[in-house]
N, C-alpha and C positions, 0 to 999 in steps of 0.2 A: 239376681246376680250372685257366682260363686265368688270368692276371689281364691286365690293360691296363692301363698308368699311362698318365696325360696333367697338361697341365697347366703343363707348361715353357712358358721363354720370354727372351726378353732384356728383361731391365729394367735399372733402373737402381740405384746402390747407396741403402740407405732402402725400395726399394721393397717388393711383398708378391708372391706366388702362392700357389694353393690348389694345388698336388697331388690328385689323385685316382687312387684305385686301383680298378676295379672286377673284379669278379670274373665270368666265365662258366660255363656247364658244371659247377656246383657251387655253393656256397653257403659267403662268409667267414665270417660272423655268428657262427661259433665257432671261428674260428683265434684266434689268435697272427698278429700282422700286424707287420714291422719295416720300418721304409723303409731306406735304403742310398745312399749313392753312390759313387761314384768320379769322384776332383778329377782333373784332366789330370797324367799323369804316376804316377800313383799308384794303391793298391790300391783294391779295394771295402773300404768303411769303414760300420760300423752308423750311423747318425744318430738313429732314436728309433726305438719299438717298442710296441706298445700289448697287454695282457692277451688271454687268449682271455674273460674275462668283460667286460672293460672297464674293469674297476678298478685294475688296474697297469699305469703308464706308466715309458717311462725316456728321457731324451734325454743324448746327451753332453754335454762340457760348453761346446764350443762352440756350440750350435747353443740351450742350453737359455736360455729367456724368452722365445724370439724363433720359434720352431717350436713348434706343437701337433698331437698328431695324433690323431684321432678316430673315430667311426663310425658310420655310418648303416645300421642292419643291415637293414632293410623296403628299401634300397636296396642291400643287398650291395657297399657302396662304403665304402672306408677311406682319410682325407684326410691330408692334411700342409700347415696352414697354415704359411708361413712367410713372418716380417714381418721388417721392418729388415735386408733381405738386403743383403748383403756378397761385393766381389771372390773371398771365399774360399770363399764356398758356390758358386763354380761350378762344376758335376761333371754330370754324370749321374746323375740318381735313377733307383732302380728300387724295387720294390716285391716284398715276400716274403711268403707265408705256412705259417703250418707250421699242420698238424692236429691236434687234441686226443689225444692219446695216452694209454697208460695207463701212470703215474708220474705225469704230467704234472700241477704247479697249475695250477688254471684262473688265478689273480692272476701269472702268471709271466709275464715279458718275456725274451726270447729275445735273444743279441746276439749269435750265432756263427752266422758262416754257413753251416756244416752240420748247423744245427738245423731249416735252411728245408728243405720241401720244394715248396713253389711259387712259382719266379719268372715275374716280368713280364718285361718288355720294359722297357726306358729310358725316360725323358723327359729333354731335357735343359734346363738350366739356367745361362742364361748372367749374369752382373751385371757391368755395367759401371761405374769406378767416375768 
């Protein structure tokens, strides 16, 4: 499975962007999907992560009110709205997914980064403020 994030951009602080993830060569519709960044200077950091069923979510606690992330599975694509962006969210997203495994709940949210086993590529995200 490849994935593609897109979706970056320079705005301004207040503003919104949709993140998109979509997936190739494979089908998400039943991972575990968690977004990620990494802010300038610093590690990759989890931001939110959604169920392999759809029904568990988690966002930290920065980013939580103000980020949703969701799915569209007839389009193999998994979003990351995120509104009332702030100087702090500027990083580089990326986008992860891990495959249904056997142990695994399907309601479980994943927040370790060696529990992914497919990254994208970045998008990045700049707010000015």
């Amino acid at each position: 499975v490849q994935l593609q994030a897109s979706g970056g951009g320079l705005v301004q602080a207040g503003a919104s962007l949709r993140l998109s993830c979509a997936a190739s060569g494979g089908t998400v519709s039943r991972h575990a999907v968690g977004w990620w960044r990494q802010r300038p200077g610093k590690g990759r950091e989890f931001a939110a992560g959604i169920s392999n069923d759809d029904t568990g979510t988690y966002y930290i606690n920065s980013v939580k009110g103000r980020f949703t992330i969701s799915r569209e599975s007839d389009k193999n694509v998994v979003y990351l709205q995120m509104n009332n962006l702030q100087p702090e969210d500027t990083a580089v997203y990326y986008c992860a997914a891990r495959a249904f495994q056997t142990g695994d709940y399907r309601n479980e949210v994943y927040i370790s980064l060696h529990e992914y086993s497919y990254w994208g590529q970045g998008t990045q995200v700049t707010v000015s403020s």
